[in-house]
GUPAKE-41489 format. One record per residue (C-alpha): x, y, z. Coordinates in steps of 0.2 Angstrom, whole numbers, plus 5000, padded with zeros to 4 digits. Example, Ala and Ser with C-alpha at 12.3 -4.5 7.8 and 13.67 -1.06 7.14 Angstrom:
! residues 2
5062, 4978, 5039;
5068, 4995, 5036;
***
This chain:
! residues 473
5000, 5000, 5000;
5007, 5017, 4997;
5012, 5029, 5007;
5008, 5045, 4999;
4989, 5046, 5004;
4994, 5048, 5022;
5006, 5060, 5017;
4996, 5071, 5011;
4984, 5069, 5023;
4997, 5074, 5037;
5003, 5090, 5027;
4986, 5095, 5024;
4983, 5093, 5042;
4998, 5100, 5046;
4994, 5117, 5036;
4974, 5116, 5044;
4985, 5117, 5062;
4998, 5130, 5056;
4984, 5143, 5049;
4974, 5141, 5065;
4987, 5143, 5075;
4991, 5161, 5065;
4972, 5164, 5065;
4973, 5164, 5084;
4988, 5172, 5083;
4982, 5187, 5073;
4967, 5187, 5084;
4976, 5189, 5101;
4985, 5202, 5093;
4969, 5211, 5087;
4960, 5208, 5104;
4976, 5215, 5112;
4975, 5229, 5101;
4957, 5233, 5104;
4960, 5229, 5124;
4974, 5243, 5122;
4964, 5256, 5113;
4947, 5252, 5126;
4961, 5254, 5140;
4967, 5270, 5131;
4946, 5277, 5131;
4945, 5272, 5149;
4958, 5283, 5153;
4956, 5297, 5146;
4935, 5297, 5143;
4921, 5299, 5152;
4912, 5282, 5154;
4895, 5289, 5154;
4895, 5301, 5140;
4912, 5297, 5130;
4917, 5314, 5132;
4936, 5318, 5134;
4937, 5318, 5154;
4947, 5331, 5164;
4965, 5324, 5161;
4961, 5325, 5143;
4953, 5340, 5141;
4967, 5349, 5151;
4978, 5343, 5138;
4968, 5350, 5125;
4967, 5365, 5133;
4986, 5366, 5133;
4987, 5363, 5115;
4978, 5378, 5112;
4986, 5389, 5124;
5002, 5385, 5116;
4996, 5386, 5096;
4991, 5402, 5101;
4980, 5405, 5085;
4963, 5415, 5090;
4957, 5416, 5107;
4956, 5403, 5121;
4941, 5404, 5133;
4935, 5390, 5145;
4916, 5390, 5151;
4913, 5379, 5168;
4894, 5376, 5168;
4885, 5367, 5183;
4867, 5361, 5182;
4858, 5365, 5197;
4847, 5353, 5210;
4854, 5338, 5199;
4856, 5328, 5216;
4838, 5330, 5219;
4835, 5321, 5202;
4845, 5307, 5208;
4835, 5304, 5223;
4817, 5305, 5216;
4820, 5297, 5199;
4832, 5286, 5200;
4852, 5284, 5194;
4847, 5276, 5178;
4837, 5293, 5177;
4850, 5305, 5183;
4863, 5296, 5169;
4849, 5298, 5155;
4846, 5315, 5160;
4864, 5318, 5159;
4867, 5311, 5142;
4853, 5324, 5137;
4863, 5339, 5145;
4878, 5334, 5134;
4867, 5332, 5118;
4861, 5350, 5120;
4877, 5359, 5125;
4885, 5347, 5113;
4875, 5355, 5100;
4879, 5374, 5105;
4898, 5371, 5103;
4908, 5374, 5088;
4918, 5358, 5077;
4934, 5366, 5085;
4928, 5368, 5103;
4930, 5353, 5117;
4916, 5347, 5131;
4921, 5339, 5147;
4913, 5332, 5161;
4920, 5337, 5176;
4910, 5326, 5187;
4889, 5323, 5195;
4881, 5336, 5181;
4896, 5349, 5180;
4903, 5352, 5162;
4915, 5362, 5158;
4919, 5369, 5138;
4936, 5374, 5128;
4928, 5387, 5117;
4942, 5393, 5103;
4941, 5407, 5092;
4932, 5418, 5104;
4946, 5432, 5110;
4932, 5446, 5115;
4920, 5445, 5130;
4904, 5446, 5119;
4909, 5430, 5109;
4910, 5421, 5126;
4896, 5427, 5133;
4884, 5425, 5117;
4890, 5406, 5116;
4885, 5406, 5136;
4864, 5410, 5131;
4867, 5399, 5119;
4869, 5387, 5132;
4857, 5394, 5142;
4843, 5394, 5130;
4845, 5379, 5124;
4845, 5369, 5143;
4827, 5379, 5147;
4815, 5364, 5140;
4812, 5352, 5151;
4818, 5336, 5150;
4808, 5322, 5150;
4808, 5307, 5161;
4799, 5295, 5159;
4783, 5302, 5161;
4788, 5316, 5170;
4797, 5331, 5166;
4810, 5342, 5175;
4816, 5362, 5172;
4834, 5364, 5176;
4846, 5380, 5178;
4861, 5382, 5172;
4875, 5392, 5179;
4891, 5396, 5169;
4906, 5405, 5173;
4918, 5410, 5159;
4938, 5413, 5161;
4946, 5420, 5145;
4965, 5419, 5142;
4975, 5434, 5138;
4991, 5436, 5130;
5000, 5418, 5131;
4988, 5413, 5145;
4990, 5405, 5161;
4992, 5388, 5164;
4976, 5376, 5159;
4973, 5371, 5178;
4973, 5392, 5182;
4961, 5395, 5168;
4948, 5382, 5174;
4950, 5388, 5191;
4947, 5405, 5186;
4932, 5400, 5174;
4925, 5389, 5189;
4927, 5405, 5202;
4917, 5415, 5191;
4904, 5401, 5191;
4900, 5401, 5207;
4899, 5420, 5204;
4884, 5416, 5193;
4876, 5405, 5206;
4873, 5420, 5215;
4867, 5432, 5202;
4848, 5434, 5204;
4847, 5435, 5184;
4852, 5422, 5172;
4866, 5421, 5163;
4887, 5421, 5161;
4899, 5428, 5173;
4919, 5431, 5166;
4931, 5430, 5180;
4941, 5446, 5183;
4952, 5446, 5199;
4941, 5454, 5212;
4930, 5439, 5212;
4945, 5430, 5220;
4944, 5442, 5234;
4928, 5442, 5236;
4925, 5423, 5237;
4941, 5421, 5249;
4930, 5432, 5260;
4912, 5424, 5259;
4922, 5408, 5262;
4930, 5417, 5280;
4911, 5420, 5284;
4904, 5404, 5280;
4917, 5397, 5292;
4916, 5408, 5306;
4897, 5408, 5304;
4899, 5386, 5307;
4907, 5392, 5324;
4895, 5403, 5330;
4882, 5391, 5327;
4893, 5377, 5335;
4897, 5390, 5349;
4879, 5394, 5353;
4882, 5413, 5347;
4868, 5413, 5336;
4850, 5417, 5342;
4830, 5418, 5334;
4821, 5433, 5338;
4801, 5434, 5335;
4792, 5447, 5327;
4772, 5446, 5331;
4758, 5445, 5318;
4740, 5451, 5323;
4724, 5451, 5318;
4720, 5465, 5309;
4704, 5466, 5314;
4705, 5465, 5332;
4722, 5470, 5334;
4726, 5454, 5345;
4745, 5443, 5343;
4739, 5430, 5333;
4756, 5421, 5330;
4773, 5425, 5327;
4788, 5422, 5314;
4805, 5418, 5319;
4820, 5427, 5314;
4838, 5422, 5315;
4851, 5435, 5320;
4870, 5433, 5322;
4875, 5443, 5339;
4890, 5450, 5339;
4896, 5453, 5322;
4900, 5469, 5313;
4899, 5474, 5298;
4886, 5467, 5283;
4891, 5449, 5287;
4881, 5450, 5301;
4863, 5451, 5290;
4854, 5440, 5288;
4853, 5448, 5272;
4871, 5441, 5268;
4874, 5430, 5279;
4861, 5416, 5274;
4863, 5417, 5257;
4881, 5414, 5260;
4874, 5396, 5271;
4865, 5391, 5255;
4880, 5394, 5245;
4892, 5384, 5256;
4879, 5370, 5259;
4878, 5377, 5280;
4860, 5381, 5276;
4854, 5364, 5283;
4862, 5363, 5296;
4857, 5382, 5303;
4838, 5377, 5298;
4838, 5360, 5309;
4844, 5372, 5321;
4833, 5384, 5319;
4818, 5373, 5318;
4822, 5364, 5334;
4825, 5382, 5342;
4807, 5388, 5335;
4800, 5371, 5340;
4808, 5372, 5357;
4798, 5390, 5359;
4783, 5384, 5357;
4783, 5371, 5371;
4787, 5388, 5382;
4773, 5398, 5375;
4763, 5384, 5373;
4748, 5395, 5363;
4758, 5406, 5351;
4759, 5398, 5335;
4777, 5402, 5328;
4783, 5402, 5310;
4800, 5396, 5304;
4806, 5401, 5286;
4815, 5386, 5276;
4826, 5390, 5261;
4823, 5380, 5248;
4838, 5370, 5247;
4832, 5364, 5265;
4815, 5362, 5260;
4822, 5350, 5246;
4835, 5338, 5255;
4825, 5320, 5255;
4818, 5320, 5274;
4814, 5336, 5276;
4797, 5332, 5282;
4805, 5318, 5295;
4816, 5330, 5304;
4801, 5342, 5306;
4791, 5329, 5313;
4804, 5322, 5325;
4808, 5339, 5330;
4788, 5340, 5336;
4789, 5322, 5344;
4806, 5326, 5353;
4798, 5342, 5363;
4780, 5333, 5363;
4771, 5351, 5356;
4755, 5354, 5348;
4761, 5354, 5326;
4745, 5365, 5322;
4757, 5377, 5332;
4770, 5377, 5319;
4771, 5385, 5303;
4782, 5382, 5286;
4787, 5398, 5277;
4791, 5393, 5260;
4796, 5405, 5243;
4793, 5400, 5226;
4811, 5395, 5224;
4806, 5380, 5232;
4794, 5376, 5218;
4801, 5381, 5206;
4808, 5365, 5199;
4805, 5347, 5205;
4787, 5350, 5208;
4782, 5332, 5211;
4793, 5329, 5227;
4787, 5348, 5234;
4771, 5343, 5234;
4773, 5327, 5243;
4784, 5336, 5256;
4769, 5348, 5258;
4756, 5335, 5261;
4765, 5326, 5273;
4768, 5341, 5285;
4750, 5346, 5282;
4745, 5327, 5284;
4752, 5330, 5301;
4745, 5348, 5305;
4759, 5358, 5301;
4753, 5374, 5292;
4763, 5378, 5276;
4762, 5394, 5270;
4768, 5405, 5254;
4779, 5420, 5257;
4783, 5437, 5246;
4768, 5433, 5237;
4768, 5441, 5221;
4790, 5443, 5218;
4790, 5428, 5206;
4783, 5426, 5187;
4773, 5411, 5192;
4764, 5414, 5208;
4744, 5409, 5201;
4751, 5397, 5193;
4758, 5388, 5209;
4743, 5392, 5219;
4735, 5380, 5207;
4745, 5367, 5210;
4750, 5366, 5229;
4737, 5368, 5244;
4743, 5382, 5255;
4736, 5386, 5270;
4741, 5406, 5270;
4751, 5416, 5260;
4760, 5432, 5265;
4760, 5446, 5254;
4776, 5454, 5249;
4781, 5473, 5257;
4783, 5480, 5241;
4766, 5480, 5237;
4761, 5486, 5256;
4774, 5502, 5253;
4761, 5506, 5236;
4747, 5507, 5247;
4748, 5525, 5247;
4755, 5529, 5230;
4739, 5529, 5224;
4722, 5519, 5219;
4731, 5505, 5209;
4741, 5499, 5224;
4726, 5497, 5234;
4715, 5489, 5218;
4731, 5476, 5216;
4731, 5473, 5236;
4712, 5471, 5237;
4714, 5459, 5221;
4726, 5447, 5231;
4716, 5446, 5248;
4703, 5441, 5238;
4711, 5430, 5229;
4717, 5423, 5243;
4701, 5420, 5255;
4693, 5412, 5237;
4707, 5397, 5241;
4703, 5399, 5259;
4721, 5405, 5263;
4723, 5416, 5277;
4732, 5431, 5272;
4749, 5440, 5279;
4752, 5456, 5274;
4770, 5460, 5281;
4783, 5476, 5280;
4767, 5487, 5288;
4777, 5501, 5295;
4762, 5515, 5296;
4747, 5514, 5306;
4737, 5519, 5291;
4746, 5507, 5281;
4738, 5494, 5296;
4724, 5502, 5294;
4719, 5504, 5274;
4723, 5484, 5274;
4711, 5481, 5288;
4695, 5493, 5275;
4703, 5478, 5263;
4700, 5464, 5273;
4716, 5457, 5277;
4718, 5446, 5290;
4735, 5448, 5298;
4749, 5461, 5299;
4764, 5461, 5302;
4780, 5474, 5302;
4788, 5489, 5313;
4770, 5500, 5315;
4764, 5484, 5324;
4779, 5475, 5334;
4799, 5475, 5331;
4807, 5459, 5331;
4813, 5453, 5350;
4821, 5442, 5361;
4808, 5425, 5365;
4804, 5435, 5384;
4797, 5448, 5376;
4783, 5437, 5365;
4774, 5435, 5379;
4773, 5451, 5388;
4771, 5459, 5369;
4754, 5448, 5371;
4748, 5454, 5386;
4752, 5472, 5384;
4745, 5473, 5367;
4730, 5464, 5374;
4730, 5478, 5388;
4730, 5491, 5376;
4714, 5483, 5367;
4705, 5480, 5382;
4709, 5499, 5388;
4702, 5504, 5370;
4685, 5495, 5373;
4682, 5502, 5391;
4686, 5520, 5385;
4674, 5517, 5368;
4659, 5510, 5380;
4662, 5523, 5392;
***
């Protein structure tokens, strides 16, 4: 029998073995290849949205710097109340909603300019070409426009802001890490504008946030030092001119100077994230209060980064339970920043604390764009009406048509209605020919120390009972 069959068969075999062994060869190679370049993307991009992350994008901006063709400008952007998303939607939510946010700046931004993500829903942007302030600032309410639609979820929607701070380099520029510190300093600028839009860093604004910083520190001490203290300012009934409650007001003893108002003081808290920690405070203070009056109802305003953190209505219900007082006693002052976005989770925060008796009412009534609007949706139980409209009343007939128009408005909802900032008695008393139902402000009681609610009670009742005797006389 020949031997050449098998011969063959053991070179073909041979071959079949030789080009597998190259196959997986070339395929290990290509995998390793592939493994390299995914290692390469995982270290210099964002996992959830592929964009360049910050290592990256510093390297870009470097390049630029240093090609020094056109102008180099870096915008820091920061979507506000993001967390919040988080915790009532969900992550896989908050990552959607992310991917949105980068689709839409994305889509502001020029072939030559470069996104980031530096981390939860803060972006940052390398904007070329753009040497003059107005070109930076035009591409910033580009931004802005385009992040004002609400998003959809699911079946919900959400509003978010945008703040953005812009740094431009000048001449050959500082370093990349400088530049987005700048941009990210004038960002925070921009947080506290009350109007929307860019803020471009210039070197005061260092300054200026080295020293809200020094207040927000020594502002934790005094808190932690038992330096700061609530003061009460009555409200009465405009009709028998009895103290019907009161609203409590924090003050910061001690310190000079405008850091000491509240005024500039609690915006700086809300800032810094302090706020929560002076509004536990201050609601277990308020709450404390009335187990010692016992009958005064007291109102305690919450800002609305407190009024949103997940629990709020828990801590206001164990502060009740821990000093054993009546909640129809206490009152939730809330502004329309609280509703402005995230309307879903306001209204459950609501009905649980007037589930449990807590009365929540609106305050400055009448500053915001949206105020009907709101009174639609939520169930308040009083709303106060803002002192600029009280210091029209005697400007002419409009001022007291518009004020007639909201205590109307108001008692249709079956809201008790606050006028405060009365400073006149016949301020007091063209609101009580308009039916309002309580005042408050200088012309009826300065804000004092807790002592002095109680005595104000009684020698304001004094007073009224004097007045009766002398009108039956």
């Amino acid at each position: 029998m020949s031997l050449l069959p098998g011969i063959l068969i053991a070179n073909v075999a041979m071959a079949l073995l030789a080009a597998v062994l190259m196959w997986r060869a070339c395929r290990q190679d290509e995998d390793l290849r592939h493994a390299r370049r995914r290692s390469d993307d995982l270290a210099t991009r964002d996992p959830l949205t592929g964009l360049p992350n910050r290592g990256a994008f510093q390297a870009r901006v470097a390049n630029a710097l240093s090609a020094g063709d056109g102008g180099v400008a870096i915008l820091v952007m920061d979507v506000e109340e993001f967390k919040l998303v988080n915790d009532t939607h969900g992550h896989d939510a908050g990552d959607d909603l992310i991917r949105a946010m980068t689709d839409r700046i994305s889509s502001c931004l020029g072939t030559e300019d470069v996104l980031t993500r530096l981390g939860g829903a803060e972006f940052a942007a390398l904007v070329v070409g753009a040497p003059e302030v107005e070109d930076v600032t035009a591409k910033a309410r580009e931004i802005d426009r385009a992040m004002t639609s609400p998003f959809g979820l699911g079946a919900s929607f959400v509003q978010m802001n945008i703040d953005i701070g812009a740094a431009i380099a000048e001449g050959s520029g500082p370093e990349p890490v400088e530049l987005l510190r700048r941009a990210d300093v004038a960002m925070y600028v921009a947080k506290r504008a009350e109007t929307a839009g860019c803020e471009v860093y210039s070197p005061g604004m260092d300054e200026s946030l080295q020293l809200r910083r020094t207040i927000s520190a020594e502002l934790d001490a005094a808190l932690s030092d038992n330096k700061l203290k609530l003061v009460y300012q009555p409200l009465v009934c405009a009709r028998t001119g009895k103290v019907m409650s009161a609203e409590a007001l924090m003050r910061w003893p001690g310190k000079e100077g405008l850091a000491g108002s509240p005024g500039v003081f609690i915006p700086i808290a809300e800032e810094t994230g302090l706020i929560t920690k002076l509004g536990e405070w201050a609601l277990d203070q308020a709450v404390l209060e009335i187990k010692r009056q016992k009958t005064i109802p007291i109102a305690v305003n919450v800002s609305p980064l407190q009024f949103r953190v997940e629990g709020f209505a828990d801590s206001v219900e164990a502060a009740v339970r821990r000093h054993g007082v009546d909640p129809r006693l206490l009152k939730i002052e809330i502004t329309e920043g609280v509703l402005i976005s995230h309307t879903e989770q306001a209204q459950l925060t609501m009905g649980r604390l007037r589930e449990m008796g807590v009365q929540v009412l609106l305050d400055d009534f009448g500053t915001g764009y949206s105020s009907l609007s709101y009174l639609q949706k939520f169930e308040f139980d009083g709303l106060k009406i803002d002192r600029a409209f009280i210091h029209a009343l005697e400007d002419g007939k409009n001022g007291q048509r518009l004020l007639q128009s909201i205590i109307a408005l108001g008692h249709s909802l079956n809201m008790e209605v606050i006028a405060e900032g009365v400073e006149t008695e016949s301020q007091a008393a063209m609101l009580q020919l308009l039916r309002c139902d309580l005042l408050q402000g200088y012309a009826l009681g300065r804000p004092d120390h807790a002592d002095r609610l109680h005595v104000a009670v009684q020698e304001r009742q004094q007073r009224l009972n004097a007045q009766r005797r002398a009108e039956s006389a």
